[in-house]
C-alpha positions in Angstrom: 70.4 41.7 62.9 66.5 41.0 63.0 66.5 41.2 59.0 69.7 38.9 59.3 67.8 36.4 61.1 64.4 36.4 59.4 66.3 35.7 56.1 68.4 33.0 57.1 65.7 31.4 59.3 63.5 31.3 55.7 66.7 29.8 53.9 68.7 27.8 56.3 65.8 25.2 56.4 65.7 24.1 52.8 69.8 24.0 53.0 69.6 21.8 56.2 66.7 19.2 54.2 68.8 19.2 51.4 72.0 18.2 53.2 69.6 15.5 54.7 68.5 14.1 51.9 72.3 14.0 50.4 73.5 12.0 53.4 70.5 9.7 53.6 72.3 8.8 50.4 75.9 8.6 51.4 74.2 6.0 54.3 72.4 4.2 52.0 68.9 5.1 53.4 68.2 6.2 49.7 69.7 4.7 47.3 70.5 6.6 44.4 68.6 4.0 41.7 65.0 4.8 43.4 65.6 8.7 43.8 63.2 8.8 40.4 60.9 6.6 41.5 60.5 8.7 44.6 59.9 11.8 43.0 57.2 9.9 40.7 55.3 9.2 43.9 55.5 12.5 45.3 55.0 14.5 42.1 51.7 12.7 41.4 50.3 12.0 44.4 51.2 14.9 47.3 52.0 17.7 44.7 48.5 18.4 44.4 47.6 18.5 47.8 49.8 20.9 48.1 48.4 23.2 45.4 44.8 22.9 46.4 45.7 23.4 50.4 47.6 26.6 49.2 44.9 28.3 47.6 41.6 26.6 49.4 42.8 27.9 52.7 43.8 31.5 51.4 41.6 34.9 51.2 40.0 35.4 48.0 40.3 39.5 48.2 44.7 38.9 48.8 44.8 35.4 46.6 44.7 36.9 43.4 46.9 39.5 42.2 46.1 40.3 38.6 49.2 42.5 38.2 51.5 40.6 39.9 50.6 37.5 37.3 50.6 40.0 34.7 54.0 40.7 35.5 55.7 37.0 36.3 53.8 36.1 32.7 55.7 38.5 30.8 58.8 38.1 32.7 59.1 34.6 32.1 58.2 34.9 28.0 61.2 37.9 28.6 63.7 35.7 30.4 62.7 32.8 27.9 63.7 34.8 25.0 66.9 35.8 26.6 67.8 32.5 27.4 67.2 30.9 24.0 69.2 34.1 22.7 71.8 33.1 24.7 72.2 29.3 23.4 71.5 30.0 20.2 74.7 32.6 20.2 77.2 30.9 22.4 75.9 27.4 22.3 78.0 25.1 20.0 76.6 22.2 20.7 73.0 21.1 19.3 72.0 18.5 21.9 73.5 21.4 25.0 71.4 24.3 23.7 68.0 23.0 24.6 69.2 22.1 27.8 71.1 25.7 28.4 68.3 27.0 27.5 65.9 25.2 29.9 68.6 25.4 32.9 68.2 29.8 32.5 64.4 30.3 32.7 62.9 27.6 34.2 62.9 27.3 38.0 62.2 25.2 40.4 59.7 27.3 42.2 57.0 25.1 43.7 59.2 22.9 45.7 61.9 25.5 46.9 60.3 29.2 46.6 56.7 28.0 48.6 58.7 27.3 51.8 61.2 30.2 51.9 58.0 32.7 50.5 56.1 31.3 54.1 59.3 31.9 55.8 60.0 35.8 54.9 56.5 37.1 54.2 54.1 34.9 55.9 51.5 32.3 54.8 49.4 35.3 53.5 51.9 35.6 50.7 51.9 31.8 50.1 48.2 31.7 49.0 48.9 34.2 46.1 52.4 32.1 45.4 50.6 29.1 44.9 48.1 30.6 42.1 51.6 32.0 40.6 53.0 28.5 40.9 50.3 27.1 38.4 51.3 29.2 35.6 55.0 28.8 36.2 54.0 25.2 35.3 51.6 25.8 32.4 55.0 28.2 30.6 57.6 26.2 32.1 56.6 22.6 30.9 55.1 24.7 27.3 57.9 26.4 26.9 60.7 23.4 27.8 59.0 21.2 25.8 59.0 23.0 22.4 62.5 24.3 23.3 63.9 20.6 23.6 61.9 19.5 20.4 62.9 21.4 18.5 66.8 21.5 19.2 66.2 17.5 19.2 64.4 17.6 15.3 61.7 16.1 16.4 58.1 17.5 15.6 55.9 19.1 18.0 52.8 17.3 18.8 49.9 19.9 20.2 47.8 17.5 21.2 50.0 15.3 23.8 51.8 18.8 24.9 48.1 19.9 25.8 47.4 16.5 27.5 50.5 16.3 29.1 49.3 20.0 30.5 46.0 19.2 31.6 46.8 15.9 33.5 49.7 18.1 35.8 49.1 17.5 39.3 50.3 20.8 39.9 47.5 21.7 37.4 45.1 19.8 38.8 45.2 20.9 42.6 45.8 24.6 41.4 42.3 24.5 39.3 40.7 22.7 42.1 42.0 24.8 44.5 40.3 27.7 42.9 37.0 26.3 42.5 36.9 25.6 46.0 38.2 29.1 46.8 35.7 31.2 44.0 32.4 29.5 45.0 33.3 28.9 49.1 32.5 25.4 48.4 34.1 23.6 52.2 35.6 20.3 52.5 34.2 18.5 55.5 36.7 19.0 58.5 38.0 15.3 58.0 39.0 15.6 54.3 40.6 19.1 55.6 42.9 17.4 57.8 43.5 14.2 55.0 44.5 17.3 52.8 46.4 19.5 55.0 48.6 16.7 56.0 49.1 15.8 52.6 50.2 19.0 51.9 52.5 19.2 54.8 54.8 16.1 53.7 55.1 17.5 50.1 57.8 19.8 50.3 60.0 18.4 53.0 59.9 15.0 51.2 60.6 17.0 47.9 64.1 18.5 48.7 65.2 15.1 50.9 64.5 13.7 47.5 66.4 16.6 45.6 69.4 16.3 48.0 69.9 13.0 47.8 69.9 13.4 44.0 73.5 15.2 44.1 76.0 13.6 42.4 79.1 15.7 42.2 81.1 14.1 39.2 83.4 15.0 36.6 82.2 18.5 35.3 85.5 20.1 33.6 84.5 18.4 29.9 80.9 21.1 30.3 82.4 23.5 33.2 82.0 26.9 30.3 78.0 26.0 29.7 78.0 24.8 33.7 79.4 27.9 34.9 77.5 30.4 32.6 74.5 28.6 33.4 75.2 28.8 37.1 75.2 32.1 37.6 72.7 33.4 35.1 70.3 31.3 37.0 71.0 32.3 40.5 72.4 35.9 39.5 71.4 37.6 36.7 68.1 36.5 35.9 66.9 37.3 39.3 68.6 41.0 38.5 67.4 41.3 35.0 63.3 40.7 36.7 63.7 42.4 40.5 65.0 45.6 38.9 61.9 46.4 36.6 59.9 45.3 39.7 60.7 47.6 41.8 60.6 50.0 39.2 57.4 49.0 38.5 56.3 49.9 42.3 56.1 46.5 43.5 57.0 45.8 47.0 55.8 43.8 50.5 54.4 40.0 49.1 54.5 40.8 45.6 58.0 41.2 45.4 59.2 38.5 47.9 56.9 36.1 45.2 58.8 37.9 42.4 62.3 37.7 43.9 62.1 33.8 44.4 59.6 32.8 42.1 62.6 33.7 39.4 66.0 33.1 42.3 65.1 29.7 42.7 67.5 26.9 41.2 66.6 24.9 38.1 64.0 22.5 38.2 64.5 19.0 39.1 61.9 18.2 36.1 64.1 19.6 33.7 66.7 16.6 33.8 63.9 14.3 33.6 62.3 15.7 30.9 66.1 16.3 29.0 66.4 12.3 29.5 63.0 11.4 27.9 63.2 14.0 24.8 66.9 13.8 24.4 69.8 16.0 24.7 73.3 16.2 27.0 71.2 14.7 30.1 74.7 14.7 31.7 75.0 18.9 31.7 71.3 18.7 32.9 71.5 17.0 35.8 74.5 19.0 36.7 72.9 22.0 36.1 70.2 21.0 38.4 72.7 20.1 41.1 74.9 22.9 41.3 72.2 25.5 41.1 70.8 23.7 44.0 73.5 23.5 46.1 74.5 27.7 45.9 70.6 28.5 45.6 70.4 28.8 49.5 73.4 31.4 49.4 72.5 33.5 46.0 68.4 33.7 47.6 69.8 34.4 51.5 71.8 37.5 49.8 69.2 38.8 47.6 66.2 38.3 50.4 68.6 40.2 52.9 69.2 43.0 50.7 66.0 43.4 49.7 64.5 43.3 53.5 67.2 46.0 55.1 66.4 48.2 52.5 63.0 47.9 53.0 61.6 46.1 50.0 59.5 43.8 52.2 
């Protein structure tokens, strides 16, 4: 019952802020037309606090885990190529298999895996997450946008996937973050506060904002793409990666990061990013959605699992 309890007290919370943010909606506290604009304003200005807090306040010696990033690198290129695999076989549709594609490997880790990664390991695990998180980014965004341009016809431009890299908030406050961290350079104790509380809105505000971006509409005309989708996000991609972990002899923080870095739903970016390159924006954002909704469930199962037989 304690494992019970420890895993559902690290998931029920984001559930809970989600259904908050879905009936601030349904009360018209958010309206549904500034849900973007929102995000905008947290993405680029608290995002970074976030990143930098994480890894400025950690312990250098447990911070950085060389084989543990080793490991999440590969299994992301891994997934990637699986994914892609996927859409390109089953995938009829042109402007669907980006988006398939991009729905399977890419998570949305740095808004939903940080808080439940504090809730069943501890903040010591969150420090070495965080690092983690900025390379998700880096391959995510690299990846997504090359994927997407390429099912679209357009041609890939280096220099503006590079800039559009390096000026990541996510980027940014990770970098900084580790600057501060290598050379023990100190913010005075005022800017720590400023930056701790910065930090502390980020992710609350983050899934409001992603639950009040549910829209449960008329899926039947993409439910085959939807519902394969679905569960190789939640399900089988989390199996395909834990199982050569543990193999692998990874256990305690390094596999909790593992486990949700790849259980986590779909990122919310990736409907953004569908609508501003092109493709079925319409299967991306329910992608996004659904994935979001049963994400609680899939992580609660695989977390419990993992913790009663002793993984963590």
């Amino acid at each position: 019952m304690s494992n019970f309890w420890l895993c559902l007290s690290a998931v029920l919370p984001v559930f809970i802020m989600l259904v908050i943010g879905y009936v601030a909606k349904l009360c018209h506290v958010i309206k549904e037309e500034n849900v973007a604009a929102f995000n905008k304003v947290v993405f680029n200005v608290f995002f970074g606090f976030m990143c930098f807090n994480n890894i400025y306040r950690s312990d250098l010696s447990s911070a950085i885990r060389p084989k543990t990033i080793l490991f999440c690198t590969i299994a992301i290129l891994v997934t990637y190529a699986l994914s892609l695999g996927y859409s390109l076989l089953f995938v009829k549709k042109e402007d669907q298999k980006g988006v398939v594609t991009q729905g399977l490997f890419r998570s949305n880790f740095n808004v939903v895996g940080l808080p439940i990664i504090a809730g069943l390991a501890g903040d010591s695990a969150v420090s070495s997450a965080a690092i983690i998180g900025g390379l998700t980014v880096v391959l995510f965004n690299t990846l997504a946008v090359i994927t997407l341009t390429i099912f679209n016809g357009k041609k890939l431009n280096i220099g503006k996937l590079l800039l559009s890299i390096a000026k990541n908030p996510l980027i940014i406050g990770s970098v900084l973050g580790l600057i501060f961290l290598i050379f023990q350079i100190k913010l005075p104790v005022l800017l720590e506060k400023v930056v701790a509380s910065m930090a502390a809105v980020t992710s609350p505000m983050m899934l409001v904002l992603l639950g009040a971006f549910f829209k449960f509409g008329n899926v039947r005309k993409h439910l085959p793409q939807l519902s394969a989708t679905v569960i190789g996000r939640l399900i089988l991609i989390p199996l395909l990666v834990v199982i050569p972990a543990l193999l692998l002899g990874f256990r305690g923080d390094d596999f909790v990061t593992i486990l949700i870095t790849f259980a986590t739903p779909a990122a919310v970016a990736s409907f953004t990013m569908v609508q501003q390159m092109g493709g079925d924006a319409e299967l991306a954002g329910d992608i996004v959605v659904f994935t979001s909704f049963l994400s609680p469930f899939t992580i609660f199962i695989f977390s419990f699992i993992a913790k009663t037989v002793g993984f963590f």
